[in-house]
N, C-alpha and C positions, 0 to 999 in steps of 0.2 A: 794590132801588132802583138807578136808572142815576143814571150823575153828574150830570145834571141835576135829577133828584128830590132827590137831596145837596145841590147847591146850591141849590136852591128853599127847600129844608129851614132851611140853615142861615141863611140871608136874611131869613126868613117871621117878620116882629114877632108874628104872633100864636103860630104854634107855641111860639116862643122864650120868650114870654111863658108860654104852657100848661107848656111844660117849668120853666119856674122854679117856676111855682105848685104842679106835680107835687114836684118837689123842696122845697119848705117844705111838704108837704103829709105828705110821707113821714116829713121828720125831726120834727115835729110828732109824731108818731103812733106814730114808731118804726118804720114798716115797710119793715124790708128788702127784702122783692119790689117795691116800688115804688122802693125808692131801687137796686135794681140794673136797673130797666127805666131808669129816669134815666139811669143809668152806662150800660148797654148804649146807648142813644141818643147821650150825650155822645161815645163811642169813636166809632161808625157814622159819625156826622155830624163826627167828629175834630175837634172844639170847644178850647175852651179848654183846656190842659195843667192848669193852679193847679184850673181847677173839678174836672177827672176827678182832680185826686187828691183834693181835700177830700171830695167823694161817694165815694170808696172809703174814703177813713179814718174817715169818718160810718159807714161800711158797719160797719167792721171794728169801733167800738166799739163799734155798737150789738149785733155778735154776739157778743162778748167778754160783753158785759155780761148778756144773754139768757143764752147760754152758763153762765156762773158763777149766774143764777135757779136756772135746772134742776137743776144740781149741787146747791146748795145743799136742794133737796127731793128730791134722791137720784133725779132720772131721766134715765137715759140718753137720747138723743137718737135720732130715728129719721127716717126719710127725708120720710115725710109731710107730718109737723110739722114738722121744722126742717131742712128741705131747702136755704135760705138761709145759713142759721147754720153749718152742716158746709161748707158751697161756701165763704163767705167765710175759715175758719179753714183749709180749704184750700188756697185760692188762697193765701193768707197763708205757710203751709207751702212753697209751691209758688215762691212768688216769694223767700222765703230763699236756697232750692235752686239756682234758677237764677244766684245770686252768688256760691253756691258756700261757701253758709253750711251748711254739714254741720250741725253741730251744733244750730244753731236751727232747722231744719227738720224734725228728726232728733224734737226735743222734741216739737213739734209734731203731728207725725204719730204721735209715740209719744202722747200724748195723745187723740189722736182713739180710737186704736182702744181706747180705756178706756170711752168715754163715748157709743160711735154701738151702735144694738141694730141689728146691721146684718152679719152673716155675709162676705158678699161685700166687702162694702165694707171691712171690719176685716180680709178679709185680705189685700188688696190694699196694703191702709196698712202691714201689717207689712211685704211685700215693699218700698213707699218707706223706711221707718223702716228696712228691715236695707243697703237702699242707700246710704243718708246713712250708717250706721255704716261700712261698706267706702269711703267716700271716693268712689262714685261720683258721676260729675257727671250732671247733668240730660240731656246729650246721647249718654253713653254709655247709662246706663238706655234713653232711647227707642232707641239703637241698636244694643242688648245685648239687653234686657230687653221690649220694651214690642212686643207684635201691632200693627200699624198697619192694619190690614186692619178694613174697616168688618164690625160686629156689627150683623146687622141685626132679633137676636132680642134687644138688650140693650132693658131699661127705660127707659123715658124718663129716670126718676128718677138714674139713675146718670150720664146723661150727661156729668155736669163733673167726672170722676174717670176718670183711667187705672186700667181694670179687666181687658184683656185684655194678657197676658203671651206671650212666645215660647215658653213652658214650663210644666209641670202646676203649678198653684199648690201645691197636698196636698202634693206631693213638694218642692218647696221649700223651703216652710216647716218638713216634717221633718227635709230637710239642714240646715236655718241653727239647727236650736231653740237649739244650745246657746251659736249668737249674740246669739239671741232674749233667752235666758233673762241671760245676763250684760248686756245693755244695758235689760235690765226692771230688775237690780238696780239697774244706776248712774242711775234715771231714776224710778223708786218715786217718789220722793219728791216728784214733781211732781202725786203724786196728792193731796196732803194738804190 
């Protein structure tokens, strides 16, 4: 969209109206893919600030709450099916990180890679999880850590995860185990 499609957009009583109706339509129902096409719109069109947060916190419970379903009947989460729910408790993750909340994001991340049946994706999360342990910041990671060079053989499904590294993941995660392993004990217990 050029800036006049934007502002067309954000002028246009009937869109606005659709976009409302889409939004009680979603939290109605529960559905996350439709309440984060809301949210992706609400950002695009750079709408109201109070709305794009309530549609994210709308987001985040309703995947908190999902989230703890599935657990509760012992199944891990996989990209398929709960491709929103992983992105949200991510992003969730991810915006700790960036304030430089080590520790809650830390948790976070160490949680995912518990609960996602997902190879790649869990080890990628270990590499976040042992960087929140080290005190790294979100800008060093991408500037240390983090391939920035587009992947053009990557999954659709991974997209909204940092998955390519400067460095062999295998080998990483072998140097850090015994990091791994001491912040798995101090962290157990958020499995229960």
């Amino acid at each position: 969209m050029d800036q006049n499609e934007l502002n067309q957009a954000r002028t246009n009583p009937e869109f606005l109206k659709f976009l409302d109706e889409k939004e009680k339509l979603a939290l109605e129902s529960k559905d996350i893919k439709e309440l984060y096409e809301v949210l992706d719109t609400l950002l695009v069109l750079n709408l109201n600030e109070d709305r794009i947060n309530k549609v994210y916190i709308n987001i985040l419970e309703i995947a908190f709450d999902q989230i703890e379903e599935r657990l509760k009947e012992n199944r891990l989460l996989n990209l398929e099916d709960d491709l929103h729910y992983i992105r949200s408790f991510y992003e969730h993750a991810i915006e700790k990180w960036s304030i430089d909340n080590f520790n809650g994001a830390k948790e976070l991340f160490f949680i995912l890679t518990q609960i996602i049946n997902d190879k790649k994706l869990t080890d990628a999360l270990k590499i976040h999880t042992l960087s929140c342990a080290k005190n790294i910041t979100m800008d060093q990671f991408y500037e240390k850590k983090v391939n920035n060079q587009q992947d053009d053989n990557i999954d659709e499904k991974y997209g909204y995860f940092i998955l390519n590294f400067s460095f062999d993941i295998d080998n990483y995660l072998k140097q850090n185990q015994s990091l791994w392993d001491q912040e798995y004990k101090k962290m157990e217990h958020l499995l229960k």
